[in-house]
Every structure is written in structure tokens, then in C-alpha cells.
DSSP file (Angstrom, degrees, kcal/mol; ACC not computed):
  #  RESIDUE AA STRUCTURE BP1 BP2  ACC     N-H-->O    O-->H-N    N-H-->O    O-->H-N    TCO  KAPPA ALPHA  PHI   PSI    X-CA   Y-CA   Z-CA
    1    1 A X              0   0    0      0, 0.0     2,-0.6     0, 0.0     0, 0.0   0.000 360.0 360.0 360.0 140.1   -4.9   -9.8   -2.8
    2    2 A X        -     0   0    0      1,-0.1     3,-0.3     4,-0.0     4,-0.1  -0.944 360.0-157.1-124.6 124.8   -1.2   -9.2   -1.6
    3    3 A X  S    S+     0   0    0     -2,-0.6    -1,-0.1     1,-0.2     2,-0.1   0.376  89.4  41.2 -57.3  -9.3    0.2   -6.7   -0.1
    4    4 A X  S    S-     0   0    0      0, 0.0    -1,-0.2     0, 0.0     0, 0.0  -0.693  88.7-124.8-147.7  75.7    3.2   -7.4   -1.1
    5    5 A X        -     0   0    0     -3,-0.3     2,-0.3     1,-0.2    -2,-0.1   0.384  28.4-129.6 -45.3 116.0    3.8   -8.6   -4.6
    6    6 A X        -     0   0    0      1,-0.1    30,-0.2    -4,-0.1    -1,-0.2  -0.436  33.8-112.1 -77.5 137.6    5.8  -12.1   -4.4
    7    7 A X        -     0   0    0     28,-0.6    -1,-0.1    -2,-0.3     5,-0.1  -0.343  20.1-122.4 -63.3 132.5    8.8  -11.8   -6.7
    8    8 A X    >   -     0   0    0     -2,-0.1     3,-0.9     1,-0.1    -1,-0.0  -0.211  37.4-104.9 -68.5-171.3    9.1  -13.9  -10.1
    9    9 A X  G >  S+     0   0    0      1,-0.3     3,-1.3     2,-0.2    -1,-0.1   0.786 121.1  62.7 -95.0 -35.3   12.3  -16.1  -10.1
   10   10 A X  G 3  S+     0   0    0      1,-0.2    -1,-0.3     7,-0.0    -2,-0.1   0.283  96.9  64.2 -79.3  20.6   14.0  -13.7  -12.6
   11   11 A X  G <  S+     0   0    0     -3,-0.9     2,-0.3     2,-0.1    -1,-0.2   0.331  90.2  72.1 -94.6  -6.3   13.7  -10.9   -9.9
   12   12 A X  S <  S-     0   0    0     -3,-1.3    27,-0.1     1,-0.2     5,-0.0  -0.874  84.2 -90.7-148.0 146.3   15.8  -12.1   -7.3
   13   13 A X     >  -     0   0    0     -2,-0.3     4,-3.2    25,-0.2     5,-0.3   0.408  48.3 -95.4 -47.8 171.8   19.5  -12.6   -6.6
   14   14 A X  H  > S+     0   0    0      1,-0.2     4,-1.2     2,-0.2     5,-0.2   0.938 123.6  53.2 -83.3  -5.5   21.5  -15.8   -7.4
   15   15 A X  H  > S+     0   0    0      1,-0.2     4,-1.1     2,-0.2    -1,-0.2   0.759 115.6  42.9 -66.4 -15.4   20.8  -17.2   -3.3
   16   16 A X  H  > S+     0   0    0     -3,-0.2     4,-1.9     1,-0.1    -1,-0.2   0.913 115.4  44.1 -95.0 -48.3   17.3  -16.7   -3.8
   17   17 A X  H  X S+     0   0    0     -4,-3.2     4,-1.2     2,-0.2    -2,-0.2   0.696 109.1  59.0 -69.4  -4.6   17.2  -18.2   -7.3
   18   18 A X  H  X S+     0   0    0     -4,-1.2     4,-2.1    -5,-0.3    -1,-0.2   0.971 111.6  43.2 -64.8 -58.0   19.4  -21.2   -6.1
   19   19 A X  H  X S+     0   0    0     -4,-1.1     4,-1.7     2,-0.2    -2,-0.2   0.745 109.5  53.9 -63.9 -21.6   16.7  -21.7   -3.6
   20   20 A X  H >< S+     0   0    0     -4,-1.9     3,-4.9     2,-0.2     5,-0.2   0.808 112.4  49.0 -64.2 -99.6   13.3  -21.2   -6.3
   21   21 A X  H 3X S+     0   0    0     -4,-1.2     4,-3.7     1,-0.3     5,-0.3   0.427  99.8  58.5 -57.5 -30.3   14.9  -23.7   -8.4
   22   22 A X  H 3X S+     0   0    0     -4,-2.1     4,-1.9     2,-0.2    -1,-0.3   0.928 120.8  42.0 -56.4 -34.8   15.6  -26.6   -5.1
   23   23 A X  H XX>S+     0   0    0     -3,-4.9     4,-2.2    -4,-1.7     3,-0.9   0.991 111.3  47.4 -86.2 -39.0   11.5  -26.0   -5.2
   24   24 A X  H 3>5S+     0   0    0      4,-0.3     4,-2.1     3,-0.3     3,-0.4   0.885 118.3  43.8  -4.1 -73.7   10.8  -26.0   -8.6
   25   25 A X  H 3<5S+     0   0    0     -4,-3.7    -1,-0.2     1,-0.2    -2,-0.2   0.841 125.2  33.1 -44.1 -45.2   12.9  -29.0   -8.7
   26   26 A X  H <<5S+     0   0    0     -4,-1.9    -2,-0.2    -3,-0.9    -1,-0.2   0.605 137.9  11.8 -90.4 -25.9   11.2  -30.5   -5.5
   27   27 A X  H  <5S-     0   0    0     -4,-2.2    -3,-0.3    -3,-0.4    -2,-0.2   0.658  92.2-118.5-139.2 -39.2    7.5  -29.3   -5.6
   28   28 A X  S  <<S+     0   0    0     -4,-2.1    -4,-0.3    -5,-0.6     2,-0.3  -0.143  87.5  58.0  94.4 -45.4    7.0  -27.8   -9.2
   29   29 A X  S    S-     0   0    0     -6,-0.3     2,-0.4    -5,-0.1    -1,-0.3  -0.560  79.4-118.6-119.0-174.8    6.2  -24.3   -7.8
   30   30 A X        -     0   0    0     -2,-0.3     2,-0.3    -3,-0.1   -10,-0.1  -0.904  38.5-142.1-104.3 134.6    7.7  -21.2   -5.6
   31   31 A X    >>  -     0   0    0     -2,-0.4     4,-3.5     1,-0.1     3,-2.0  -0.904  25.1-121.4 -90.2 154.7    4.8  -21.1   -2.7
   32   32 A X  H 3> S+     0   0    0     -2,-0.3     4,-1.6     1,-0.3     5,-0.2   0.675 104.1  71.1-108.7  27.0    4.8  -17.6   -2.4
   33   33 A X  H 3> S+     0   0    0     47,-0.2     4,-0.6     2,-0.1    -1,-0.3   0.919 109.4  45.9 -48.9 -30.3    5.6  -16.9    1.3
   34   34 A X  H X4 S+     0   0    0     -3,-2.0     3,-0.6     2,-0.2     4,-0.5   0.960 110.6  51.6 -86.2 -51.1    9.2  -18.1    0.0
   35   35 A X  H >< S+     0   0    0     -4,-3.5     3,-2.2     1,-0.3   -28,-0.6   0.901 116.6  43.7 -38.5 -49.8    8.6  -15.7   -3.2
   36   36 A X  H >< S+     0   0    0     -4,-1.6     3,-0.8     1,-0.3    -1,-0.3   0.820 105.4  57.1 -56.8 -40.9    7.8  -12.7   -0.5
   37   37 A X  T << S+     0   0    0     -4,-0.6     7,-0.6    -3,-0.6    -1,-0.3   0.398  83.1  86.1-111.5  42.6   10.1  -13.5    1.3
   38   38 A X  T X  S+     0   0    0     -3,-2.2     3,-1.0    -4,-0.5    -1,-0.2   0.673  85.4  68.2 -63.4 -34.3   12.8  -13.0   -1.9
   39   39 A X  T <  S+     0   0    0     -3,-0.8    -1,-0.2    -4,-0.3    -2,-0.1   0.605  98.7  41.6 -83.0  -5.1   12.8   -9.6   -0.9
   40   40 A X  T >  S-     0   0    0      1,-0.2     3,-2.0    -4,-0.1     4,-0.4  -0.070  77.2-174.9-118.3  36.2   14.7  -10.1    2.7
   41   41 A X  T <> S+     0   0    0     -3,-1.0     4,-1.1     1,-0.3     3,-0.5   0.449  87.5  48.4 -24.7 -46.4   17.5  -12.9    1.1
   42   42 A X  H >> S+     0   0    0      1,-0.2     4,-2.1     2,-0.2     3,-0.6   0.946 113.6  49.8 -72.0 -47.8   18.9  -13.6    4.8
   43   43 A X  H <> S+     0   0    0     -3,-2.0     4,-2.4     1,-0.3    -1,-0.2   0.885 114.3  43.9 -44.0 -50.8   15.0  -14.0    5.8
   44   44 A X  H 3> S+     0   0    0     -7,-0.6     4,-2.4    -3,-0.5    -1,-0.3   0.743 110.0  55.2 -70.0 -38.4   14.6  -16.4    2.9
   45   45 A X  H <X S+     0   0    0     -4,-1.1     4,-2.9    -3,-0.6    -1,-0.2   0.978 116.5  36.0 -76.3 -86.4   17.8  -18.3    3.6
   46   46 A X  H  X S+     0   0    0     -4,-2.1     4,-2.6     2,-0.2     5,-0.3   0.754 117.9  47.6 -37.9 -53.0   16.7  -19.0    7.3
   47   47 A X  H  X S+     0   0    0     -4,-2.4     4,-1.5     2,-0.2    -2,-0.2   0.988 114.3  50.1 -77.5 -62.0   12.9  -19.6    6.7
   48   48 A X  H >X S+     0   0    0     -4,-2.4     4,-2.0     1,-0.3     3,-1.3   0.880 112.6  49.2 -34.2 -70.7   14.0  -22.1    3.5
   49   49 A X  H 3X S+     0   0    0     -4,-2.9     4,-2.7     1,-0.2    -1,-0.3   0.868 118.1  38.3 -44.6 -47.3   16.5  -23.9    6.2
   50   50 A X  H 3X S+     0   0    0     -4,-2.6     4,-1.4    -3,-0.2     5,-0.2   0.553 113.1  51.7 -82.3   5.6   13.6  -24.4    9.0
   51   51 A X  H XX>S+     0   0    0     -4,-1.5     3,-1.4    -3,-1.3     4,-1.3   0.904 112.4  51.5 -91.8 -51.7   10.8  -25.1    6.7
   52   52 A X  H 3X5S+     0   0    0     -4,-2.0     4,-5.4     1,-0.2     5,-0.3   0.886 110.6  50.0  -9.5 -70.0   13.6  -28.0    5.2
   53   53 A X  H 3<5S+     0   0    0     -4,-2.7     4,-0.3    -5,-0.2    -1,-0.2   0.736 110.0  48.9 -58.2 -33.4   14.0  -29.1    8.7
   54   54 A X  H X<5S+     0   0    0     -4,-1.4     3,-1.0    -3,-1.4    -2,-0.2   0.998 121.1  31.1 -31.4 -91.5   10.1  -29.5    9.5
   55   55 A X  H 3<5S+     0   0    0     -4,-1.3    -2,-0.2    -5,-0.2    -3,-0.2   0.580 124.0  39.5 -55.5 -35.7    9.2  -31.4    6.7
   56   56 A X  T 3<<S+     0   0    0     -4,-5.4    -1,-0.2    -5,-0.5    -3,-0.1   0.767 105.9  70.5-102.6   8.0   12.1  -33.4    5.8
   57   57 A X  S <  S+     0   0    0     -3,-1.0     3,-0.4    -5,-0.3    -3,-0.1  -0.085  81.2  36.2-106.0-177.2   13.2  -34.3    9.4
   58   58 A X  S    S-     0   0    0      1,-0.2    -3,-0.0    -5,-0.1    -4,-0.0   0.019  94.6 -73.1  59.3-158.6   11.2  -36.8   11.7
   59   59 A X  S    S+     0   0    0      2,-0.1     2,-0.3     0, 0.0    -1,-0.2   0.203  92.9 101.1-135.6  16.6    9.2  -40.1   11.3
   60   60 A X  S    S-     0   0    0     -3,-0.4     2,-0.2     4,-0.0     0, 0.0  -0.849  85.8 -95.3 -85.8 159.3    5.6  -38.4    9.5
   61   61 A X     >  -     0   0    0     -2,-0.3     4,-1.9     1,-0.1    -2,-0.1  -0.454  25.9-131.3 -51.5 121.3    5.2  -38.6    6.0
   62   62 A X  H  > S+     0   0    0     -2,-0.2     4,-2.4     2,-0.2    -1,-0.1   0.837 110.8  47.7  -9.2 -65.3    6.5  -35.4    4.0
   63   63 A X  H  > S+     0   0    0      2,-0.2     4,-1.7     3,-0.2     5,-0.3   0.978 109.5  51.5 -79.9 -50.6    3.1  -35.2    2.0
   64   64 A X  H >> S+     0   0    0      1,-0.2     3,-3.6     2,-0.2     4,-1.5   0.962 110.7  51.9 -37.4 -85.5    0.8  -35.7    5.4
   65   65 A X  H >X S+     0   0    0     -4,-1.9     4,-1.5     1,-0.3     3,-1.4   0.910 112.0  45.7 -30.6 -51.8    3.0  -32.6    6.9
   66   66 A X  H 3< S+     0   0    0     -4,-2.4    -1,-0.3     1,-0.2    -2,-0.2   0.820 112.6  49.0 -81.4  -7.6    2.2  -30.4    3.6
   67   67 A X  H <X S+     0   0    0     -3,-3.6     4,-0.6    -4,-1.7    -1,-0.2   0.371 106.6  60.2-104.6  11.0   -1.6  -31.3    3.7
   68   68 A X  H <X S+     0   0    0     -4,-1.5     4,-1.7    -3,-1.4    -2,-0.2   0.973 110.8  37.9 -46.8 -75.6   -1.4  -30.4    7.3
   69   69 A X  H  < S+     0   0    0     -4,-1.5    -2,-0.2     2,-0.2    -1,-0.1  -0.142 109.0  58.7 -83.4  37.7   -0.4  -27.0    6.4
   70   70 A X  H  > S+     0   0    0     -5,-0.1     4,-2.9     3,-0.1    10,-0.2   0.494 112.4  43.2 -84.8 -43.3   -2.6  -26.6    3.5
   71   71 A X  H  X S+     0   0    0     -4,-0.6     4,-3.1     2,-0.2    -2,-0.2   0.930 110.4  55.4 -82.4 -44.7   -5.7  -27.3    5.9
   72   72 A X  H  < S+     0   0    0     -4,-1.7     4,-0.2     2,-0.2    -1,-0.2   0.764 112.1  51.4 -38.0 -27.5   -4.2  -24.9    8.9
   73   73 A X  H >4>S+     0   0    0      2,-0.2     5,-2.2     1,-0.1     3,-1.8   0.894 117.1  31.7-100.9 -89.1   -4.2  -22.6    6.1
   74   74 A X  H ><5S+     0   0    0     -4,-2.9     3,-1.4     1,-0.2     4,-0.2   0.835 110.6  60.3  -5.7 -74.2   -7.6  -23.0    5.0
   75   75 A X  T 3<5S+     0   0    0     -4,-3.1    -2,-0.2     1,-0.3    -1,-0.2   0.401 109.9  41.2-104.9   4.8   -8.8  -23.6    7.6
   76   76 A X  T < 5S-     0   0    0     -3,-1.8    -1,-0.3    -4,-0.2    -2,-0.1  -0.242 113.9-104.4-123.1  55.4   -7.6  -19.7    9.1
   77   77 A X  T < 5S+     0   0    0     -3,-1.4     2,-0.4     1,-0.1    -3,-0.2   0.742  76.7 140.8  46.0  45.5   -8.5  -18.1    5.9
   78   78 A X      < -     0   0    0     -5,-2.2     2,-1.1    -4,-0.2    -2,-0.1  -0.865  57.6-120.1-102.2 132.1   -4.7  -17.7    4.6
   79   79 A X              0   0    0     -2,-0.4    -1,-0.0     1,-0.2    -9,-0.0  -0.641 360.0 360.0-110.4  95.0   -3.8  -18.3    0.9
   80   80 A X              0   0    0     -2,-1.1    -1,-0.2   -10,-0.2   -47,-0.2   0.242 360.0 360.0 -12.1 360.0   -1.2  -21.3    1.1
């Protein structure tokens, strides 16, 4: 249950919806920490840039990095 209702894509301003559609695009889905955090756009902005910079930077695989945090997630009872 969330405490905080993640926003659909037609809820949110066009900087937030620019960024739903790059995941859309990229992923298929919103995860929704980014959807949640539609409600702070500067939050969204920033978090969107560093999660980019994680994942698309360095010399692991992209998919290895997201089943990283899919099992960190898990594995501290968090819903990914």
C-alpha cells in the first residue's frame, strides 16, 4: 500500500511528462518512485538525472545494474 499515490502520466506537468515518456520509451513503464516523485518536479528532474548517470555511465551492464536493484529491493522488503 502507498502512502502516497504515484501520479498517472496525465497528472503531471509537461517536465514530468517529458521524462515518463524517455521511460516509457526506454523501459516500457514509470517505476513508481519516479511517478511519486511527479509531485516535487525539481525532485523528479534531479533524481531522473542521477539515476541516468548510475545506470547508463560506467563499464557494468545496464540490465545487471537494474537486477541489482530489483534484488536490494526485495531483498529489504521495498516494492521496486
Amino acid at each position: 500500500m502507498h502512502r502516497i499515490r504515484p501520479l498517472e502520466p496525465n497528472e503531471v506537468d509537461k517536465e514530468a511528462r517529458d521524462i515518463f515518456d524517455d521511460f516509457l520509451k526506454e523501459r516500457g513503464n514509470i517505476p513508481n518512485m519516479f511517478r511519486t516523485l511527479a509531485y516535487r518536479p525539481k525532485l523528479l528532474r534531479t533524481a531522473f538525472d542521477h539515476f541516468r548517470a548510475i545506470l547508463k555511465t560506467g563499464t557494468v551492464d545496464f540490465k545487471l545494474k537494474e537486477m541489482i536493484a530489483v534484488r536490494v529491493s526485495q531483498m529489504n522488503d521495498c516494492g521496486y
